[in-house]
N, CA, C and O atoms as a GROMACS GRO file, in nm:
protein
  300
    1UNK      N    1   1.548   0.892   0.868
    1UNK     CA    2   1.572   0.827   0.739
    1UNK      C    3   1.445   0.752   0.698
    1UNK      O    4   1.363   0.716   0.783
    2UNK      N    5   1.428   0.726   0.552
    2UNK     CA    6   1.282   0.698   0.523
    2UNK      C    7   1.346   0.561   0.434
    2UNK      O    8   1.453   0.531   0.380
    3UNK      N    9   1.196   0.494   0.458
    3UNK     CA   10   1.255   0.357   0.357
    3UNK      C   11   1.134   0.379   0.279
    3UNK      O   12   1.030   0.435   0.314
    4UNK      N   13   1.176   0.305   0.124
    4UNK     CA   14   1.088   0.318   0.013
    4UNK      C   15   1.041   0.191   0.011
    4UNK      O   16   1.112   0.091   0.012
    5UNK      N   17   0.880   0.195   0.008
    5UNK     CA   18   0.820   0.035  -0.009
    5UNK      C   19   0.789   0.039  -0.146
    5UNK      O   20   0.755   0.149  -0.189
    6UNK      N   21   0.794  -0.064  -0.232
    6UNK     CA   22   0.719  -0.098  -0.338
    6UNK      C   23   0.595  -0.160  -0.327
    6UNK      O   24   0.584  -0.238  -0.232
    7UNK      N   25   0.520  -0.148  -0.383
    7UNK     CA   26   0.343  -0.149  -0.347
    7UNK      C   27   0.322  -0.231  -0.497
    7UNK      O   28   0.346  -0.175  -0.604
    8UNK      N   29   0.283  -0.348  -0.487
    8UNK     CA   30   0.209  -0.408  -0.620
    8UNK      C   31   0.010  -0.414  -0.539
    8UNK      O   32  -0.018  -0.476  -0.437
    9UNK      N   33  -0.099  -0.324  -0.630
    9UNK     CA   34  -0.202  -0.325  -0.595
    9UNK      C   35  -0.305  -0.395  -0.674
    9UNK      O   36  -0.323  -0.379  -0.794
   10UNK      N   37  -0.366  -0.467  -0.604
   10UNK     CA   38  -0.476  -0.548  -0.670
   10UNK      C   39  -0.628  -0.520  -0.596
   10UNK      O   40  -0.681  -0.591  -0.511
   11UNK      N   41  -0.675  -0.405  -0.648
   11UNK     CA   42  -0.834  -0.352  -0.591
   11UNK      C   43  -0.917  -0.468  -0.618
   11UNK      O   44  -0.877  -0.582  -0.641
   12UNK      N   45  -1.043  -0.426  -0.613
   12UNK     CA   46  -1.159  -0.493  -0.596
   12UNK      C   47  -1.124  -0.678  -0.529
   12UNK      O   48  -1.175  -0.746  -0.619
   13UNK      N   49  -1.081  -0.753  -0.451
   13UNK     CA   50  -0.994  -0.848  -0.424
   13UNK      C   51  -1.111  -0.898  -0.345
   13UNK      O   52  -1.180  -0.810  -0.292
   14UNK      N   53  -1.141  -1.004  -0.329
   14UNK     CA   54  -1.264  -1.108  -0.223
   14UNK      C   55  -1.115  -1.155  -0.118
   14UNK      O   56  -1.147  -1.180  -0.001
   15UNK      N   57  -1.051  -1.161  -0.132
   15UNK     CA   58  -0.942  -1.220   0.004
   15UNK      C   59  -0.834  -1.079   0.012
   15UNK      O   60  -0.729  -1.083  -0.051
   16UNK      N   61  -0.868  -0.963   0.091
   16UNK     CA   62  -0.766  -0.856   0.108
   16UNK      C   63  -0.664  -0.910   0.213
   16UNK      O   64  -0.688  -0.991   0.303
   17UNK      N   65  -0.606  -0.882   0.199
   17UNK     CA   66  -0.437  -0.914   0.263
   17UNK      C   67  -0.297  -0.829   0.190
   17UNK      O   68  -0.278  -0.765   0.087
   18UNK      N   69  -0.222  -0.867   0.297
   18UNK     CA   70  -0.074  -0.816   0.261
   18UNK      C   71   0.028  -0.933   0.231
   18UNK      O   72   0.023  -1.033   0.303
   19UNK      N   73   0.103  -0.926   0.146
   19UNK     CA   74   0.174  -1.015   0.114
   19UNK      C   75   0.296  -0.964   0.079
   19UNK      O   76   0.295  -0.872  -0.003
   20UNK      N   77   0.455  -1.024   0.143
   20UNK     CA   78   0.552  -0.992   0.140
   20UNK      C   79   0.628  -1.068   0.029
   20UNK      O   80   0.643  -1.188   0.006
   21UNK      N   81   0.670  -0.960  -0.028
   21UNK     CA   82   0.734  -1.014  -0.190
   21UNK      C   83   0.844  -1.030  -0.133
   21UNK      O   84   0.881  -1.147  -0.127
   22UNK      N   85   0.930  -0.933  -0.075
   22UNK     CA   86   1.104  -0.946  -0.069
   22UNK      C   87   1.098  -0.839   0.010
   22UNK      O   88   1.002  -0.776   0.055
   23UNK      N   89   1.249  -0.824   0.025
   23UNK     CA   90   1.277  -0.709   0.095
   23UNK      C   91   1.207  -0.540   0.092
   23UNK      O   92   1.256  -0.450   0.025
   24UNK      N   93   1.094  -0.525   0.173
   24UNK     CA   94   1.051  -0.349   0.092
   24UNK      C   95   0.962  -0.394  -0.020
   24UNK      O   96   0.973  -0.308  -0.107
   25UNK      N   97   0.892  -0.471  -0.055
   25UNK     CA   98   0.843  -0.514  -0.162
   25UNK      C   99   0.722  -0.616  -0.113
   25UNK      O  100   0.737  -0.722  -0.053
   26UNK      N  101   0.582  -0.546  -0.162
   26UNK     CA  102   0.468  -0.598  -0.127
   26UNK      C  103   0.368  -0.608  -0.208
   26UNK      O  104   0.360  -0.528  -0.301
   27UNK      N  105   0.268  -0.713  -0.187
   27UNK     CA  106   0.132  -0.744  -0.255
   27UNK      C  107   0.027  -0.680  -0.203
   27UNK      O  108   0.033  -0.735  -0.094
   28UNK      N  109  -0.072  -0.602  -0.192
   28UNK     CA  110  -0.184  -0.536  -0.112
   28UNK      C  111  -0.265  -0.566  -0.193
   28UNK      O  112  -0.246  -0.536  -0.311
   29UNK      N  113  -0.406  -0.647  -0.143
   29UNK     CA  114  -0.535  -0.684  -0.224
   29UNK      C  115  -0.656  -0.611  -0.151
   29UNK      O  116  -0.717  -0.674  -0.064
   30UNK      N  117  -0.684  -0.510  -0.176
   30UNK     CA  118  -0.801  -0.489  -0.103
   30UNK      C  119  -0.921  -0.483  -0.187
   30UNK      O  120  -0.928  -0.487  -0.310
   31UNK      N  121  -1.048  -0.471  -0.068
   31UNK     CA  122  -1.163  -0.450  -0.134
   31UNK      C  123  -1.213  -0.323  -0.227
   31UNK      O  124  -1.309  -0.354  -0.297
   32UNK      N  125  -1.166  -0.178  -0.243
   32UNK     CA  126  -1.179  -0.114  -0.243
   32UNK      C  127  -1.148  -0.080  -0.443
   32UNK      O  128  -1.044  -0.090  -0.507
   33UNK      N  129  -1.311  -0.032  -0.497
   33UNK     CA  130  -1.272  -0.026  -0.616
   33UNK      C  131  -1.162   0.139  -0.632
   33UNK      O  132  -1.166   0.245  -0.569
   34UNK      N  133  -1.067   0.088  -0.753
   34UNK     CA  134  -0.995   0.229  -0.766
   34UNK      C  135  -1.070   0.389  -0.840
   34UNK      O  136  -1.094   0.450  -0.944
   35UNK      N  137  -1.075   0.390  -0.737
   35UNK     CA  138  -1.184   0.503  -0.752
   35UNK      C  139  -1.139   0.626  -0.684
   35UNK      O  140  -1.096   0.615  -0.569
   36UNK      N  141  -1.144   0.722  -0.731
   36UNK     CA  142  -1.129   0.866  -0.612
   36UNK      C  143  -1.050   0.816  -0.501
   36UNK      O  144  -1.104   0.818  -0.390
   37UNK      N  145  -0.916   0.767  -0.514
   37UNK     CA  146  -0.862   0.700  -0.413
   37UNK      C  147  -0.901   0.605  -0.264
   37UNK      O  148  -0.836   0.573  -0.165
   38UNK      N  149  -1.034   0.583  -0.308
   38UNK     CA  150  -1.058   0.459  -0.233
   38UNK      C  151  -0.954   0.338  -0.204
   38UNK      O  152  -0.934   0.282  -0.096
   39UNK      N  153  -0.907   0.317  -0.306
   39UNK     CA  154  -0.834   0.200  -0.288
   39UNK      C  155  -0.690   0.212  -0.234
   39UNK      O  156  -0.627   0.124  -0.176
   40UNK      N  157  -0.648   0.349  -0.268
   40UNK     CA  158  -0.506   0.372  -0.225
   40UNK      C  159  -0.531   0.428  -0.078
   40UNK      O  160  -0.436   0.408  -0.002
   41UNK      N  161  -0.638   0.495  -0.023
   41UNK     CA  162  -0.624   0.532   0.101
   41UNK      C  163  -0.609   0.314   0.215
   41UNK      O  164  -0.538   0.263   0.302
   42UNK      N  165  -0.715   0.276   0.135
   42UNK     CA  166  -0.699   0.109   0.173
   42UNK      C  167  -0.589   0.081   0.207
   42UNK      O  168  -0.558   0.072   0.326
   43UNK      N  169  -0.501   0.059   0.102
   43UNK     CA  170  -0.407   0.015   0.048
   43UNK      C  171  -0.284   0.061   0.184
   43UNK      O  172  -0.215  -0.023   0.242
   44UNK      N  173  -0.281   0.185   0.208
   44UNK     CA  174  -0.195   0.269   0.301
   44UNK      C  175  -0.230   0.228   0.453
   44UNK      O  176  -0.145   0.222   0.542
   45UNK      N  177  -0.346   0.206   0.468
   45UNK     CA  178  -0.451   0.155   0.633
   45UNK      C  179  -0.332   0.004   0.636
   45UNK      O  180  -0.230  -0.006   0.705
   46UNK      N  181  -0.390  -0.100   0.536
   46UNK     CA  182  -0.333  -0.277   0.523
   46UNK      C  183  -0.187  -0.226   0.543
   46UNK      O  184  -0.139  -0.271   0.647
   47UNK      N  185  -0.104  -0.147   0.474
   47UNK     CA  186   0.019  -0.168   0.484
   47UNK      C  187   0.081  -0.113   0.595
   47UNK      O  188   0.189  -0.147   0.642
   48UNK      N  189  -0.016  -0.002   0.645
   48UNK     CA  190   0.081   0.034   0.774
   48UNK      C  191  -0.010  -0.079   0.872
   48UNK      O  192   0.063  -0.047   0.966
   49UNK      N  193  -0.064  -0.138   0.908
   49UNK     CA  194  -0.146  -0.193   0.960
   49UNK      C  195  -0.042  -0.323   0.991
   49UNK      O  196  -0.028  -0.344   1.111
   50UNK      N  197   0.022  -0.402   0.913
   50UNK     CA  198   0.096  -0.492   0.826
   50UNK      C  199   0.224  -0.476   0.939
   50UNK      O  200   0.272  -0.567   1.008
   51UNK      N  201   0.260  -0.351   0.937
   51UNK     CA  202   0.411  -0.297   0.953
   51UNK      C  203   0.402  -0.287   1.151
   51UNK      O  204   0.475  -0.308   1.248
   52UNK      N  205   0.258  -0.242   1.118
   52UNK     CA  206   0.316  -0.213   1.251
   52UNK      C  207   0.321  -0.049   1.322
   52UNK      O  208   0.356  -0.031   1.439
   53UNK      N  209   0.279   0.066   1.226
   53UNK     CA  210   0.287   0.185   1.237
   53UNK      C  211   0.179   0.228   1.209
   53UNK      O  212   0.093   0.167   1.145
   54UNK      N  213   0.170   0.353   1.259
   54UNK     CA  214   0.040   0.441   1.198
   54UNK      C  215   0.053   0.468   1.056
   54UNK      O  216   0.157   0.481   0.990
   55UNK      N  217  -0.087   0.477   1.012
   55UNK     CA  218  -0.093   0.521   0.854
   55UNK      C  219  -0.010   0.697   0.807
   55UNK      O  220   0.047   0.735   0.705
   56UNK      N  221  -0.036   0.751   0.913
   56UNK     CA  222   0.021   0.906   0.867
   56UNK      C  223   0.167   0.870   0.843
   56UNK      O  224   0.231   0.952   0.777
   57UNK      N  225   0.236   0.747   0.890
   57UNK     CA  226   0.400   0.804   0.830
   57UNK      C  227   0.394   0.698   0.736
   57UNK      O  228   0.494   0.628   0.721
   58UNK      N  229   0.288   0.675   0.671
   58UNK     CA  230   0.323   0.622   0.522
   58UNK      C  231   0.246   0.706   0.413
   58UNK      O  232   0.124   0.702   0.395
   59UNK      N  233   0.343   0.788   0.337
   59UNK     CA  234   0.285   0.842   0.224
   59UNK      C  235   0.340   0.765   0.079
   59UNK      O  236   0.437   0.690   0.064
   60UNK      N  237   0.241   0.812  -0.017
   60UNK     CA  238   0.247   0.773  -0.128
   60UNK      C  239   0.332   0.896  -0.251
   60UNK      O  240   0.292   1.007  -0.287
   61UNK      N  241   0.435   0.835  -0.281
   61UNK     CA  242   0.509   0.908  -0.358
   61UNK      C  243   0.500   0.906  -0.521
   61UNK      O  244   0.539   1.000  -0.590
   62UNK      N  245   0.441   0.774  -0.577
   62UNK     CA  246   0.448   0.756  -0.742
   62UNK      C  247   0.349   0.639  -0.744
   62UNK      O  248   0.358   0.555  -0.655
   63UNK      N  249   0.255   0.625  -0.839
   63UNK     CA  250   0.157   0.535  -0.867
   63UNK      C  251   0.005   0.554  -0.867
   63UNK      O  252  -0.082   0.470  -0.887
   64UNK      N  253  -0.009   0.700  -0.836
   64UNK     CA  254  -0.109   0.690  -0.762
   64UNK      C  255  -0.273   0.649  -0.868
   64UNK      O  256  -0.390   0.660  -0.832
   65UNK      N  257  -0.232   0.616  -0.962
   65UNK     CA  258  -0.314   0.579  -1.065
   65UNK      C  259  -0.244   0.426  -1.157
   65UNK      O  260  -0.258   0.385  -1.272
   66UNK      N  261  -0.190   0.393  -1.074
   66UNK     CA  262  -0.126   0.260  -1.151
   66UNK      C  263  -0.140   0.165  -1.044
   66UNK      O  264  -0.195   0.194  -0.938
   67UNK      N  265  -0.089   0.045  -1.071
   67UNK     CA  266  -0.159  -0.066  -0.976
   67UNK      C  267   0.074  -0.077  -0.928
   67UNK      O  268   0.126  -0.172  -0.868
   68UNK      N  269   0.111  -0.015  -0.954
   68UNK     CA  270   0.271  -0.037  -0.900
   68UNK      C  271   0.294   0.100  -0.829
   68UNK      O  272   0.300   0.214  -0.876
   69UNK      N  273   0.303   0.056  -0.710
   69UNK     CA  274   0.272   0.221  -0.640
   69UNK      C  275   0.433   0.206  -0.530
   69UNK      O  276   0.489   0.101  -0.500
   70UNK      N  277   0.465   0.320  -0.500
   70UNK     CA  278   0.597   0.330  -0.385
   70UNK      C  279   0.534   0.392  -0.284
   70UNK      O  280   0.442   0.464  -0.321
   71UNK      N  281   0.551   0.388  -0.182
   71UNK     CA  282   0.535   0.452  -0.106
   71UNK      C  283   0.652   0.477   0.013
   71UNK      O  284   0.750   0.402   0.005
   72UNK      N  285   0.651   0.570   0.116
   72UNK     CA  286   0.754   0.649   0.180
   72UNK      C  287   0.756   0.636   0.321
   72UNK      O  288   0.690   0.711   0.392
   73UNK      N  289   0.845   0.522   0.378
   73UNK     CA  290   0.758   0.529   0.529
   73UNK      C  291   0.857   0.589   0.617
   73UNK      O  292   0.971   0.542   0.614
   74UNK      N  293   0.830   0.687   0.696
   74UNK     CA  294   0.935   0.749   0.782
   74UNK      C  295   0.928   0.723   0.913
   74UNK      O  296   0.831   0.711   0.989
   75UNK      N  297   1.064   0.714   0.932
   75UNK     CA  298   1.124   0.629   1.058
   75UNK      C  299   1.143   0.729   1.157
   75UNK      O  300   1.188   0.699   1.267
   0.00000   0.00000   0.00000
């Protein structure tokens, strides 16, 4: 079974961190301008990083050009 994270992204960031909004629901600030997915490959490293899992069982399902991104983490 997979749980859906909500991803609020804030690139180019001088203090990168993860920040827990609520349940499944997160802040990711990284350094990384949004560019050719620079920032979302980031973004996926901090949050599984965060969690506790490897990056391969977190994919990105919707956002991938918006700063409100979901992503898919399988259990």
């Amino acid at each position: 079974m997979a749980r859906m994270l909500a991803v609020k992204a804030q690139p180019r960031s001088k203090s990168p961190g993860v920040e827990e909004l609520g349940p499944d629901r997160f802040r990711v600030r990284v350094r990384a301008a949004p560019e050719k997915g620079k920032a979302n490959a980031e973004i996926a490293e901090r949050l599984a990083a965060h969690l506790g899992v490897s990056p391969s069982r977190l994919s990105l399902v919707r956002g991938a050009a918006s700063s409100r991104k979901l992503f898919r983490l399988e259990t």
